[in-house]
C-alpha positions as CSV (number, residue, x, y, z in Angstrom):
1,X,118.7,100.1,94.8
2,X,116.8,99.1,97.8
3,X,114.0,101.9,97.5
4,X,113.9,101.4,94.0
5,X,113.3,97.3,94.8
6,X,111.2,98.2,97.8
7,X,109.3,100.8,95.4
8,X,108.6,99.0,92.6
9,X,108.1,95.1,93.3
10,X,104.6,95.1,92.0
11,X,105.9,96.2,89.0
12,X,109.0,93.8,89.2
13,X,106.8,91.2,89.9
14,X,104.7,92.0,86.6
15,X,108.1,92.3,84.7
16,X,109.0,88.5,85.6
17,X,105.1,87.0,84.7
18,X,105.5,88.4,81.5
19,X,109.3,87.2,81.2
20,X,107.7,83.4,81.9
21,X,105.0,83.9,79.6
22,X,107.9,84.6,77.1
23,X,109.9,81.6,77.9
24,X,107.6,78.7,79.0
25,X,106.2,77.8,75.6
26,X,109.9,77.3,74.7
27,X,110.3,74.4,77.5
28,X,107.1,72.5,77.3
29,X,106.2,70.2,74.0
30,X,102.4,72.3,73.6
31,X,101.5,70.4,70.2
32,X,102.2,66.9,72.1
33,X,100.2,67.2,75.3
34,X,97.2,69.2,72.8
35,X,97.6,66.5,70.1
36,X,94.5,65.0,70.6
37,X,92.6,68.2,70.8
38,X,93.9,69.6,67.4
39,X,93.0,66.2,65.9
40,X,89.2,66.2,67.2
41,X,88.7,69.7,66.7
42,X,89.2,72.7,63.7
43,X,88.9,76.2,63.7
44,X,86.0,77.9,64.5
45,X,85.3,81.7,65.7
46,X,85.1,80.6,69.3
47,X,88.3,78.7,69.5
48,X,90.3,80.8,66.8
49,X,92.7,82.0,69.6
50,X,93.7,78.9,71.5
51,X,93.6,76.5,67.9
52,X,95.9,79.0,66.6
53,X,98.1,79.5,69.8
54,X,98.6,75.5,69.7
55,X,99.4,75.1,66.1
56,X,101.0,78.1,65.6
57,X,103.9,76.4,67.5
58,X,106.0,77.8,70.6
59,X,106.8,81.0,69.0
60,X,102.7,82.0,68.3
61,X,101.9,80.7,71.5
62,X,104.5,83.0,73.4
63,X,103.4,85.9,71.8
64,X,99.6,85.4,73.0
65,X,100.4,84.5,76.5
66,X,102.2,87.3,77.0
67,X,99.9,89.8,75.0
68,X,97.0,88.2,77.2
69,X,99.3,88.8,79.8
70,X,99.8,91.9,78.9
71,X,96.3,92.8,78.5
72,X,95.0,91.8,82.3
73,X,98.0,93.8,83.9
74,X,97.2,97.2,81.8
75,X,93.7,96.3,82.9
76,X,95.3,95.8,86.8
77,X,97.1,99.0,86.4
78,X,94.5,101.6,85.6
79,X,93.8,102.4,89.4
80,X,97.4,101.8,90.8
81,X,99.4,105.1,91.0
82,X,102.9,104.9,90.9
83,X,105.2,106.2,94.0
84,X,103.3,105.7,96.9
85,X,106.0,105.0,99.4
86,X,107.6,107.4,101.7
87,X,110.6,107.7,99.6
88,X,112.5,109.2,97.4
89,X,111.7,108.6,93.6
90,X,114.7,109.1,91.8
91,X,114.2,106.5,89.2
92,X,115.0,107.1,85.1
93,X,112.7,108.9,82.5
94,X,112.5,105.5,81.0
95,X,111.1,103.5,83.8
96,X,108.6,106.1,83.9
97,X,107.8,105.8,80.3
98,X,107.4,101.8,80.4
99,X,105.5,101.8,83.8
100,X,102.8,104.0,81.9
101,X,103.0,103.3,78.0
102,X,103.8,99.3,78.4
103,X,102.7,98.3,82.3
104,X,99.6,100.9,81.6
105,X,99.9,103.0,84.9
106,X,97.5,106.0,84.8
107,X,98.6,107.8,88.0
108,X,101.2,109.0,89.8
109,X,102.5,110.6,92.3
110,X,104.9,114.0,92.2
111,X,105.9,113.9,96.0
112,X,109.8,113.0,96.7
113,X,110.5,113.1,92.6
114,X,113.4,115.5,91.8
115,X,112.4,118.8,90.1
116,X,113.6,118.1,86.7
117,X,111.6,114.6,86.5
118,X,108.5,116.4,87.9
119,X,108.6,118.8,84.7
120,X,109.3,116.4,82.3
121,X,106.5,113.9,83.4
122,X,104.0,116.2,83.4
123,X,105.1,118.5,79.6
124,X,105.6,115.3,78.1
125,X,102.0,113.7,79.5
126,X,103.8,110.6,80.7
127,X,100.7,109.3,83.0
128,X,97.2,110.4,82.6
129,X,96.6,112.1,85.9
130,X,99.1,113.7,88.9
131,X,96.8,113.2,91.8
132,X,98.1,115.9,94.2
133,X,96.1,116.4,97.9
134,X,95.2,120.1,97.7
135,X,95.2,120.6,101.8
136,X,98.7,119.6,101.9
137,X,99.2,122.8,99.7
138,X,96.7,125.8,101.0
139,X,95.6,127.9,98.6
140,X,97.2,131.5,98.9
141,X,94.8,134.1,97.0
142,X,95.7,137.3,97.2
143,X,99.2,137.2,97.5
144,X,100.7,140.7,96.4
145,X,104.7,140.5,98.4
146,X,105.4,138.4,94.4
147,X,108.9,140.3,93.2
148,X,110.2,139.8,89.9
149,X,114.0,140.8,89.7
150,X,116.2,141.0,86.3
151,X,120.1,140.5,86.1
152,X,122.4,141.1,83.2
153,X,119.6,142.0,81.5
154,X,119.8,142.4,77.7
155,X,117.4,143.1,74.7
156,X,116.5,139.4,73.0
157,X,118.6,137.5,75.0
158,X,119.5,133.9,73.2
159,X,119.9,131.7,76.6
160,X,118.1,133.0,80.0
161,X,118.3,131.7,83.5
162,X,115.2,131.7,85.4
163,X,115.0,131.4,89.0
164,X,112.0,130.4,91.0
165,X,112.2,130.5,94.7
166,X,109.0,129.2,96.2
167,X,109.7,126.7,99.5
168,X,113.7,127.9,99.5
169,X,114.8,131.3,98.5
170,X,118.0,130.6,96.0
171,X,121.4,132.7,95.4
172,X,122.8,133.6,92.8
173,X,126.0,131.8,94.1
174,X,124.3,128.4,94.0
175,X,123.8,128.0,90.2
176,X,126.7,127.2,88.3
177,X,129.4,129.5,87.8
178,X,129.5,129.4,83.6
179,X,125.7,130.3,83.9
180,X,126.0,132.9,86.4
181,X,126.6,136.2,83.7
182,X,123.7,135.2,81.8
183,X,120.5,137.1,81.8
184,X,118.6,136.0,85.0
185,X,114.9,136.3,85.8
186,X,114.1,136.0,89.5
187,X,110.3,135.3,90.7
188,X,109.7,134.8,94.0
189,X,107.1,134.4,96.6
190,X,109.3,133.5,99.4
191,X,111.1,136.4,101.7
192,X,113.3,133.8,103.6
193,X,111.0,134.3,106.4
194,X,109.1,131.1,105.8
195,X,109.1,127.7,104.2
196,X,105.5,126.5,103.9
197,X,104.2,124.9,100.4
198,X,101.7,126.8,99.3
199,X,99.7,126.9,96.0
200,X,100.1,130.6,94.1
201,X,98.4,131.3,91.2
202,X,99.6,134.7,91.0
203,X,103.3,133.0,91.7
204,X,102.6,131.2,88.3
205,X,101.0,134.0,86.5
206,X,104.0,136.0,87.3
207,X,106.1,133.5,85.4
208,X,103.5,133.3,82.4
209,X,104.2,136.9,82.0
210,X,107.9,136.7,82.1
211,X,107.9,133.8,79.7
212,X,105.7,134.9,77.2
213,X,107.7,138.4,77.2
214,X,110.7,136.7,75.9
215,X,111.9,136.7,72.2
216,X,111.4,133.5,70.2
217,X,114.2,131.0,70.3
218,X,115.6,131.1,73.2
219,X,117.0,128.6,75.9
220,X,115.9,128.7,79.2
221,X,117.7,127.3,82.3
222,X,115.1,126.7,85.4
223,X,116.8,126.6,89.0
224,X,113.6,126.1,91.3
225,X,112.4,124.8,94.7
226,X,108.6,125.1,94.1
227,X,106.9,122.9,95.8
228,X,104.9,119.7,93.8
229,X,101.4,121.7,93.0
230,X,103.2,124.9,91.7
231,X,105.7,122.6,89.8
232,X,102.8,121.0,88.3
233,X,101.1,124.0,87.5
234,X,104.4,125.9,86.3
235,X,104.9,122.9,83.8
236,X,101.3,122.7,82.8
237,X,100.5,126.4,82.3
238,X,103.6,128.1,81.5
239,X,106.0,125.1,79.8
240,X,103.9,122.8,78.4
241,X,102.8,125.5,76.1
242,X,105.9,127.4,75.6
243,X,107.2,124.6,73.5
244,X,104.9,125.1,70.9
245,X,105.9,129.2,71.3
246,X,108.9,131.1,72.0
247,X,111.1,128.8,73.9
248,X,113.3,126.8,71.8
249,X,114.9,124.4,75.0
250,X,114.3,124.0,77.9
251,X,116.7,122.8,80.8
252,X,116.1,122.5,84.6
253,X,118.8,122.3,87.2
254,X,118.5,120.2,89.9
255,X,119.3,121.3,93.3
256,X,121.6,119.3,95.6
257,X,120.3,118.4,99.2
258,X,123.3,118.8,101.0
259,X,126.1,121.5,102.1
260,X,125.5,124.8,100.3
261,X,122.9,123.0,98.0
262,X,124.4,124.0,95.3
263,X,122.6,123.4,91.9
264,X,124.2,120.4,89.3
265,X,126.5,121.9,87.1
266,X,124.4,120.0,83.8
267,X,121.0,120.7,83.6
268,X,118.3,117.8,82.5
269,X,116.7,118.8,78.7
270,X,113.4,118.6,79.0
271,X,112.6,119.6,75.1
């Protein structure tokens, strides 16, 4: 609760303006202290909003200060981007949703957000832009060591598990035991002998290529540890799509960060 406060306080601090806005009209007498002003004056195209405000009554007058509220921290929030601090981001699909469709936050930042929140921010075009330093995440072009491995393989399978290894290689042992005997697609760029974030194109063609070679319909369980450009990437280019395609659902399970880092036994429906 302390990240989240420490986090989010501009955004807390919005929250409570437009709570007053809400609320003061209620505790001040507006048509006495602006008596004299709606005698002397009457409506005109260039006072319409504030004549209206004052004789509308409290309730009117709420409404307006906090849509003009409203209106100057949307116009505030176009440049902030959201999850700047050094920590981790593990906030609700919800508060997501209001900091960009109400507060009006265009940006924000994938770092230090589980896996599962950074797909479903980015398929569902929550914020506008992911701003994402490309140095942090060299550029690997002509990466050929990609392996592509298939498990309990069946013809038209109706629920898949597919397993990314990119920063982490995963087991088989870490996903959860009542998905384990389902058909599993393994891509990975990652031969356990290194653990550096890299972008791979050919990492996320791979999975284009497995995805699209799957029958319509069917579910598909992610278990990844890409890092945030391939997760954005992977989400744009390969999920993002597949919703309007084959894939009927889509679930990603997120990994836990400590012991045998086992992944969560529910995974997080993304569509």
């Amino acid at each position: 609760m302390r990240d989240w406060i420490k986090d989010n306080s501009d955004r807390l601090v919005e929250i409570l303006i437009l709570i007053a806005c809400m609320i003061l009209p209620f505790f001040i007498d507006v048509q006495g202290m602006f008596g004299d002003y709606l005698k002397n004056n009457y409506l005109t195209p260039d006072n319409i909003v504030p004549y209206l405000s004052i004789k509308g009554g409290r309730y009117i007058l709420a409404i307006v200060l906090t849509l003009l509220c409203l209106f100057g921290i949307r116009k505030h929030n176009k440049e902030v981007t959201m999850n700047r601090k050094n920590i981790y981001h593990k906030y609700s699909y919800f508060w997501y949703w209001f900091c960009a469709k109400v507060l009006g936050i265009k940006k924000c930042s994938l770092v230090l957000v589980p896996i599962y929140m950074q797909f479903k921010l980015v398929i569902q075009s929550i914020f506008e832009d992911y701003p994402l330093d490309q140095g942090d995440y060299p550029v690997i072009d002509d990466e050929t060591d990609i392996k592509t491995t298939k498990l309990n393989w069946s013809c038209n399978p109706s629920e898949i598990n597919m397993i990314l290894e990119d920063t982490y290689q995963i087991d088989i042992k870490q996903i959860p035991s009542e998905k384990s005997n389902l058909p599993t697609i393994k891509i990975s760029r990652n031969d356990g002998n290194s653990t550096g974030r890299h972008f791979s194109q050919k990492f996320i063609e791979s999975i284009i290529t497995e995805t699209r070679s799957l029958g319509n319909g069917v579910r598909v369980n992610v278990y990844a540890t890409t890092n945030p450009m391939n997760t954005y990437n992977i989400a744009k280019q390969v999920f993002k799509i597949a919703n309007r395609g084959n894939l009927a659902e889509l679930y990603v399970y997120q990994q836990g960060s400590t012991g045998s880092r086992l992944f969560e036994n529910k995974g997080k429906k993304i569509y």
